[in-house]
C-alpha positions, 0 to 999 in steps of 0.5 A: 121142109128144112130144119137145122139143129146146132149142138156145137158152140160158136167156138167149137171149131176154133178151141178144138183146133187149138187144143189139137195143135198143142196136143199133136205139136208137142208130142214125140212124134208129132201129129195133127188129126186129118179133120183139119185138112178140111177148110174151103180149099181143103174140101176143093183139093178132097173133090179134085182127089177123088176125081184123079185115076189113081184114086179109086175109092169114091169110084168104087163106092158109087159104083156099088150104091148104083147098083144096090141102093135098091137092094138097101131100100128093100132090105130096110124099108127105111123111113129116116137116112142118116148121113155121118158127114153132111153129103149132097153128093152123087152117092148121097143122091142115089141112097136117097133115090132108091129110098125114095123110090122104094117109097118108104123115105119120109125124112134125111138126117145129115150130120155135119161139124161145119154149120156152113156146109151143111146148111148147103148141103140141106138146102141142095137135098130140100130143092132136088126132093120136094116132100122130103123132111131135111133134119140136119144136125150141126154136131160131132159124130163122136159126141152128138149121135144121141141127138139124131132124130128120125122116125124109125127104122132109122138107116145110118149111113158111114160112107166114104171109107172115113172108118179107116181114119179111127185108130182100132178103139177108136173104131169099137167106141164108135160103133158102140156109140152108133149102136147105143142110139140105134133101137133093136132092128135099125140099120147101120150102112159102113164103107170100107176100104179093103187091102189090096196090093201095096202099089195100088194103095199107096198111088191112091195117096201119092198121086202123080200130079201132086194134088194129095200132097197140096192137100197134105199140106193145107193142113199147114196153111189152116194152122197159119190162117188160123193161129197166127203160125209162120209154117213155111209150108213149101218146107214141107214134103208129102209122104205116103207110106204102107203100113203092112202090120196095121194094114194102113196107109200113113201120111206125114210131111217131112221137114225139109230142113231144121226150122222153128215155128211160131204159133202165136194163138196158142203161145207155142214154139215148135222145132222141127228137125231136118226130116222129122216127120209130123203124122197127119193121118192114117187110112186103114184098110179092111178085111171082111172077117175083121169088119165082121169081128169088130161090128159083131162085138158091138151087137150088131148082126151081118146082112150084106157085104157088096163089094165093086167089080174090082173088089177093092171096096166094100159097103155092108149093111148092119142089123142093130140087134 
């Protein structure tokens, strides 16, 4: 059985970008937050990305949840994933395995912005687990935590790395928020991308053959679609940068040459300077005492850390106490 609750208004995605591009495009220095990145050829140029060598996240990530989704159902005894990003990926398919196979799992909650994707998503998990309650929730992970239902012990499942996407308070407001709607004894299951050599972490957002830096760069074309703009996109080059104080990866495209662009949606004329940089995103990487310190202040208690073969990423598993 599928059911699919919206808490987003039909023109939430487009007022959200719009308050985003005039918000970013008009500070010193300029940004954009890397959710927009994500249209259809955005989504095809993530999956591409993932697939490259020098990208060894999502790797890393599936190889732990193929060796430990049964050690989460065991540990859990969940009746209810939750999944913060709409997922019928691989490593959504093996949390739901091992749940399933433990024989516990009752219902999946997938938690998506993108109504279209997740309807997809829910209606790919409902074909391949027959019996399995599919509850999706059209909503924000930063506004609509409170309206994820399931029956409890509740597992909420942050994969992916995406963590490393939030500025340091905006980390502790969402854990905080995840551990608001969670009762005493529920279970939080993060994903995190750990330091590791500056080599190795910025070839993960360079790539050789230019597929992060098309996909850097769709956040421009989105903008253009979207709001009318005339970026030239080609006028813009890919940098991906290590940031050994905050331990982060930053992206950012480089003007080229001096331009001015037009936004007609939003009646805003933007100047670029000859290589002004516009951020687009930050990927920060992790520590197990730092992840440890920021989950304990928000009142949560330490089960397990997993980390791959390679220990170049990790995936904890979190009490609500």
């Amino acid at each position: 059985m599928t059911q699919i609750d919206v808490h987003l208004t039909p023109d939430y995605s487009a007022r959200a970008l719009r308050e985003d591009v005039r918000a970013g495009l008009t500070a010193d220095p300029k940004w954009l937050p890397p959710k927009w990145f994500y249209d259809a050829r955005g989504s095809e140029l993530f999956e591409q990305i993932t697939r490259l060598p020098e990208y060894y996240p999502t790797r890393a990530e599936r190889e732990i949840l193929r060796t430990r989704a049964g050690d989460i159902a065991a540990i859990t005894k969940a009746h209810t994933l939750v999944e913060l990003g709409s997922g019928s990926s691989e490593k959504t398919r093996l949390l739901l395995d091992g749940l399933r196979d433990h024989g516990t799992l009752t219902t999946f909650v997938p938690l998506d912005v993108s109504e279209s994707a997740l309807r997809e998503a829910a209606d790919a998990i409902t074909a391949d687990y027959p019996g399995l309650e599919v509850h999706g929730v059209v909503g924000d992970f930063t506004a609509h935590l409170d309206k994820l239902p399931g029956e409890a012990p509740r597992v909420v499942a942050f994969l992916g790395g995406t963590i490393g996407n939030l500025l340091p308070a905006e980390r502790a407001a969402f854990y905080a928020s995840v551990r608001e709607v969670l009762e005493p004894g529920e279970w939080f299951l993060l994903g995190t991308d750990l330091v590791k050599d500056p080599a190795t972490l910025v070839a993960a957002y360079d790539d050789s053959a230019g597929v992060t830096a098309e996909f850097n760069r769709n956040v421009l074309r989105v903008i253009n679609r979207q709001l009318g703009a005339d970026f030239d996109v080609d006028a813009f080059s890919h940098v991906a940068i290590w940031d050994p104080d905050n331990e982060w990866i930053e992206m950012h495209l480089r003007a080229d040459r001096a331009m001015r662009v037009l936004i007609p949606e939003i009646h805003l004329d933007v100047e670029f300077a000859e290589g002004e940089e516009l951020s687009t995103e930050i990927s920060a990487k992790f520590h197990r005492h730092g992840v440890e310190a920021e989950l304990t202040k928000a009142a949560f208690t330490p089960t397990t850390w997993w980390t791959d073969t390679k220990a170049r990423f990790a995936l904890s598993l979190w009490q609500a106490t």
